[in-house]
Structure formats: C-alpha cells, structure tokens
C-alpha positions in Angstrom: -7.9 32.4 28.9 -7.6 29.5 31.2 -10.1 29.1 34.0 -8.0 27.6 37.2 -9.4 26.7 40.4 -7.4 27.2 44.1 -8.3 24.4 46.2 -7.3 25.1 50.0 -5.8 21.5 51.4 -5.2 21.6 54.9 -3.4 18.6 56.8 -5.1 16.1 53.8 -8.8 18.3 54.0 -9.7 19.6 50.4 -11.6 22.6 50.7 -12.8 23.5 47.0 -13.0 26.2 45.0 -16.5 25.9 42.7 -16.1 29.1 41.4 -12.3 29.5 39.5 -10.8 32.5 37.8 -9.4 33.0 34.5 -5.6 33.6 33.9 -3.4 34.0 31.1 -1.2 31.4 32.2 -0.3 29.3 34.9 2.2 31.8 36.2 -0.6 34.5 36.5 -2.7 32.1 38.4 0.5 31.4 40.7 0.8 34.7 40.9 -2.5 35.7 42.3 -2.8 32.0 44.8 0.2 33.7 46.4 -0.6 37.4 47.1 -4.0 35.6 48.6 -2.0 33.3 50.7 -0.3 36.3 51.6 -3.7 38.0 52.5 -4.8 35.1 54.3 -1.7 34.7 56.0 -1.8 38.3 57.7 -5.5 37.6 58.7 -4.1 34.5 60.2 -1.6 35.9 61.9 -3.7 38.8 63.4 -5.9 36.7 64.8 -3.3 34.1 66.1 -4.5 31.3 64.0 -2.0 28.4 63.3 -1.1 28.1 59.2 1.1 25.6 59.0 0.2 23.0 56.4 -2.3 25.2 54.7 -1.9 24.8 50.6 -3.4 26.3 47.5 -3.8 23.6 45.0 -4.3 25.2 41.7 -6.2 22.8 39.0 -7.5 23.3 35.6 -11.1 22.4 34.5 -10.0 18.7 34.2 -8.5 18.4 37.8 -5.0 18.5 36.8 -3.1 19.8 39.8 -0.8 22.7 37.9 1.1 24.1 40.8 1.4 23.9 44.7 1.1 27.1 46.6 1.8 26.6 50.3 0.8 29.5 52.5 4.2 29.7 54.3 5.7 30.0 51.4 3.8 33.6 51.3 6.1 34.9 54.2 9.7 36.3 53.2 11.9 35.1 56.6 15.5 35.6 57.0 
C-alpha cells in the first residue's frame, strides 16, 4: 500500500493534507479524490459557494504530483 496525500489548490493556494491515506494504486486514490470532490461539491453547492478552480492534487510521500483532480470535473453536465 501506497500512502497518497490530496492537497486542495485553489486559484495557486495549496491547502495540505498532513495526514494521507493508503491506496492500492493510484487509480484507487483517484477514485476516492473524486467521490470527495463530489461530496464537497454538493456541500458547495448547497450553500451557494463558488468552486471554480478548486483542485485535488494527489502526491506521494516524496511530493511527486500523481494525478489532478479538479472538483468540476466531479459534476456529470450535459
């Protein structure tokens, strides 16, 4: 297991995450940044918050950014 970390970036701010989570791969740590962003999203969105430009950035231990997660890329638009 891989411990990965989903730092928030919002508009260039870097909110960290101190704490991480361990994942079986990169894809299961994708998978979980983007049913949060979806969670956060709906908060968001119920309490008329803006969320554009809002980002998970998932790294590994080193700080190697593995994958981009942007939170409007939670919502399913036609």
């Amino acid at each position: 297991m891989t411990r990965y970390y989903f730092h928030v970036r919002n508009h260039g701010v870097l909110e960290e995450d101190l704490e991480g989570a361990e994942f079986s791969s990169v894809e299961a740590a994708h998978d979980e940044a983007l049913k949060a962003a979806r969670e956060i999203v709906a908060e968001k969105v119920l309490a008329d918050d803006v969320i554009n430009g809002h980002c998970f950035e998932i790294t590994t231990e080193d700080g190697e950014v593995v994958r981009r997660v942007p939170f409007r890329s939670a919502l399913r638009l036609e």
